[in-house]
C-alpha positions as CSV (number, residue, x, y, z in Angstrom):
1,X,0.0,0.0,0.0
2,X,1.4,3.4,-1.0
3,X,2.2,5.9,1.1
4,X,0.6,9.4,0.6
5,X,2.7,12.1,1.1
6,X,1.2,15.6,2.1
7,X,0.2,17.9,-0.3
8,X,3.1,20.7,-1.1
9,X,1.9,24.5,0.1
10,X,4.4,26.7,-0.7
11,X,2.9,29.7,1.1
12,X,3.6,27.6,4.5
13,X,4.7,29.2,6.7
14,X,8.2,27.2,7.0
15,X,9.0,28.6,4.1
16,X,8.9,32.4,5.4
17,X,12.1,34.2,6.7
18,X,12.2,35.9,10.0
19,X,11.5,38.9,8.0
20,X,7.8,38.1,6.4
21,X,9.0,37.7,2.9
22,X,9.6,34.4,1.6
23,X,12.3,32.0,1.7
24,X,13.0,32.3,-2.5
25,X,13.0,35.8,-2.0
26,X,15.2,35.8,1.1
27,X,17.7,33.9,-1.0
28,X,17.7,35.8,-3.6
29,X,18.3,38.9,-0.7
30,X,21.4,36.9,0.1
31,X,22.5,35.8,-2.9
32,X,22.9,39.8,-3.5
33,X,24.5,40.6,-0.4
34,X,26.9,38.0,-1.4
35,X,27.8,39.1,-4.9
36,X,27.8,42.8,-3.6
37,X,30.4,41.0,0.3
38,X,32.5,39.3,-2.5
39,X,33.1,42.6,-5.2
40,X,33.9,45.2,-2.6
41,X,36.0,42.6,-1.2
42,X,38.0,42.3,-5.0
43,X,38.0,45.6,-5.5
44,X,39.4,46.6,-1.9
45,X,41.8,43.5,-2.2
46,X,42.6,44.8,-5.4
47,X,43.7,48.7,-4.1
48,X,45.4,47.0,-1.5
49,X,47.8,45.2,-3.4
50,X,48.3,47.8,-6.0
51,X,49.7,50.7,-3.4
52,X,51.2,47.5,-1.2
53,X,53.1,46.9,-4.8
54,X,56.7,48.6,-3.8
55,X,55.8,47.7,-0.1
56,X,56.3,43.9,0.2
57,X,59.4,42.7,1.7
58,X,60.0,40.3,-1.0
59,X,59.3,39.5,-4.8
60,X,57.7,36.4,-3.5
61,X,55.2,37.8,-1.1
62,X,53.7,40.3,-3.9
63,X,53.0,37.1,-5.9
64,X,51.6,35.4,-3.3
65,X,49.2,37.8,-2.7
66,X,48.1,38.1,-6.2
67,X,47.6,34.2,-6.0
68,X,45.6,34.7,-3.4
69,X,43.4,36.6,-4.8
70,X,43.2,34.6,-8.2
71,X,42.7,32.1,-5.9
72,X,39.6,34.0,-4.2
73,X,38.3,34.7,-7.2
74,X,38.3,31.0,-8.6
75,X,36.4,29.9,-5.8
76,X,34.0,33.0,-5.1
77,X,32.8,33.2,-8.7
78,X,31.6,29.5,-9.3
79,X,30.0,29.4,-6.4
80,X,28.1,32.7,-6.4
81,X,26.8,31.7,-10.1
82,X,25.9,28.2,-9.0
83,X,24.1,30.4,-6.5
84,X,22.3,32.4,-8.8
85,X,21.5,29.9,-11.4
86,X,19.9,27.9,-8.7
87,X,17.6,30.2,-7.1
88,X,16.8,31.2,-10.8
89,X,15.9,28.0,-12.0
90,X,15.0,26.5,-8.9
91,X,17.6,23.6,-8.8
92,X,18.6,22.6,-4.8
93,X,21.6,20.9,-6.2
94,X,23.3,24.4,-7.7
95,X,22.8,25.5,-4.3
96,X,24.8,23.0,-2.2
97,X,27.7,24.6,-3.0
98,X,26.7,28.1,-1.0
99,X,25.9,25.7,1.9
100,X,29.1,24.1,1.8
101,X,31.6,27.4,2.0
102,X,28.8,28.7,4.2
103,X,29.9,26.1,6.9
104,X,33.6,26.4,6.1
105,X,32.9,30.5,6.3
106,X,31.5,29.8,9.7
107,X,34.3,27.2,11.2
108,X,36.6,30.0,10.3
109,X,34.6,32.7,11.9
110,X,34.8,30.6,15.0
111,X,39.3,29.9,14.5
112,X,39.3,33.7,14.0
113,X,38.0,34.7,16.9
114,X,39.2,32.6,19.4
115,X,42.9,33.0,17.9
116,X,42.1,36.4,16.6
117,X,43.0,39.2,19.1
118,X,46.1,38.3,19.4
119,X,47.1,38.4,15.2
120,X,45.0,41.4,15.3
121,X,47.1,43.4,17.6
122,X,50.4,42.2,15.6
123,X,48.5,43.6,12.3
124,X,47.4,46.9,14.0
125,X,50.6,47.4,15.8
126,X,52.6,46.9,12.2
127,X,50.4,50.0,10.9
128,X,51.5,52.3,14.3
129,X,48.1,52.5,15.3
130,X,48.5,51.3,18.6
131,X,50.1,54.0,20.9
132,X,49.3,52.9,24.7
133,X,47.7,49.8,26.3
134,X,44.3,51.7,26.8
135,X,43.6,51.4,23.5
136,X,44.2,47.3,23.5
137,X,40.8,46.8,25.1
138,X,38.4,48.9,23.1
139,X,39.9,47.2,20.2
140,X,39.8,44.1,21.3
141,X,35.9,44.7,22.2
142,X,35.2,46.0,18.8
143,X,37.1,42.9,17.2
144,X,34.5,40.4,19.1
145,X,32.0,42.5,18.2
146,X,32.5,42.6,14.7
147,X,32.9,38.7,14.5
148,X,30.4,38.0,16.7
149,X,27.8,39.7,14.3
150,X,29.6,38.1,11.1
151,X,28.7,34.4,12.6
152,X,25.0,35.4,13.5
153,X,24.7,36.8,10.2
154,X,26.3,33.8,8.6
155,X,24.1,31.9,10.0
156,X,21.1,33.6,9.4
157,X,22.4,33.0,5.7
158,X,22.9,29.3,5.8
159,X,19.5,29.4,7.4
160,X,18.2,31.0,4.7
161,X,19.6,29.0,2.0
162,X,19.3,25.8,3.4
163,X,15.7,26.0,3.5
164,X,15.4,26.7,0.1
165,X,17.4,24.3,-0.4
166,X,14.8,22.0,0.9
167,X,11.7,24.0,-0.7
168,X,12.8,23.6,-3.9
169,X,13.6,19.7,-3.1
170,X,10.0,19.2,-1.8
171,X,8.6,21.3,-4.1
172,X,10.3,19.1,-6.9
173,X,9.9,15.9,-5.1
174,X,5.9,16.8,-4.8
175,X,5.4,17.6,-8.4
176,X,6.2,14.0,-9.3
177,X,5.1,12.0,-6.4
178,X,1.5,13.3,-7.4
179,X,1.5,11.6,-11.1
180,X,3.2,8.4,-9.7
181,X,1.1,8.2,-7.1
182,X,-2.2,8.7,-9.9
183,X,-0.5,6.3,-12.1
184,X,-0.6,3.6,-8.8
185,X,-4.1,4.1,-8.2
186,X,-5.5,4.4,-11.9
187,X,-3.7,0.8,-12.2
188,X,-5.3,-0.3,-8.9
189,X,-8.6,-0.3,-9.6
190,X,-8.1,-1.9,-13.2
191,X,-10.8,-4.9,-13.2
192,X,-9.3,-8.3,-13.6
193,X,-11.9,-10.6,-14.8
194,X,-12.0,-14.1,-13.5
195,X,-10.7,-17.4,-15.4
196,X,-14.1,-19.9,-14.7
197,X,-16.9,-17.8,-14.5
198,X,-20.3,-18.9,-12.7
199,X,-22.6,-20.1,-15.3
């Protein structure tokens, strides 16, 4: 006996943000805060290595951070596409992808700041900045700050995408299970008549 599985509503309310919109429209919100996160973070990349060109201690660190950033960008782009194409076209596998750097994105929020005062202070002291102690511990509170609110909004994010991720997958999964399950009950009720019938 076939199972019937319940009828797909995609106004549900499992499928809304936290926000009231829905969650296709909340990935495509993300998906744009991404692509607009990842260009700023070229094009500042970008100025940075260009004025830091007759700065670097070595021919070999200037290429490195060019291959960084080649590096960046061979990772960044597919995935934002796959992103965009999925949401688009409603596909939950181009999204899988997003989910995956989202969770490497968040193990590294986490490394960064438990180990990251510390290489903060080294990078801020290399620029002069700081002058006395008193201003280690407003920076150190604004550094917490900062990546405290990068992991809830990461996971906000992930939230977000994983749950269309799933839509679309039961939307998809729904759309088909209803003919297969027609087909199964159009072919149960198909008469089979007998081999001796009564006289």
């Amino acid at each position: 006996m076939s199972q019937v599985r319940p009828r797909f509503d995609p106004n549900d309310p499992q499928y809304l943000c936290c926000c009231g919109c829905h969650v296709m429209t909340g990935a495509k919100i993300v998906a744009s805060i991404y692509t607009v996160v990842a260009v700023g973070a070229i094009v500042l990349y970008y100025r940075y290595a260009i004025q830091s060109e007759y700065h670097q201690p070595s021919p070999e660190a200037y290429f490195t951070q060019w291959a960084n950033m080649v590096l960046y960008l061979l990772v960044i782009v597919p995935v934002l596409l796959s992103l965009w194409i999925g949401v688009f076209i409603e596909r939950q596998g181009f999204l899988f992808p997003t989910l995956i750097c989202s969770i490497i994105g968040l193990f590294l929020t986490i490394v960064y700041t438990l180990s990251g005062p510390d290489g903060y202070q080294g990078r801020i002291t290399n620029t002069g900045t700081y002058n006395s102690a008193m201003q280690e511990k407003p920076d150190a509170v604004v550094f917490y700050a900062i990546h405290v609110c990068s992991f809830v909004l990461q996971c906000w994010f992930f939230k977000v995408v994983n749950t269309a991720y799933y839509y679309i997958e039961y939307m998809r999964s729904s759309s088909t299970g209803v003919n297969v399950h027609i087909q199964q009950s159009e072919q149960g009720y198909v008469a089979v008549p007998k081999e001796n019938p009564e006289p």
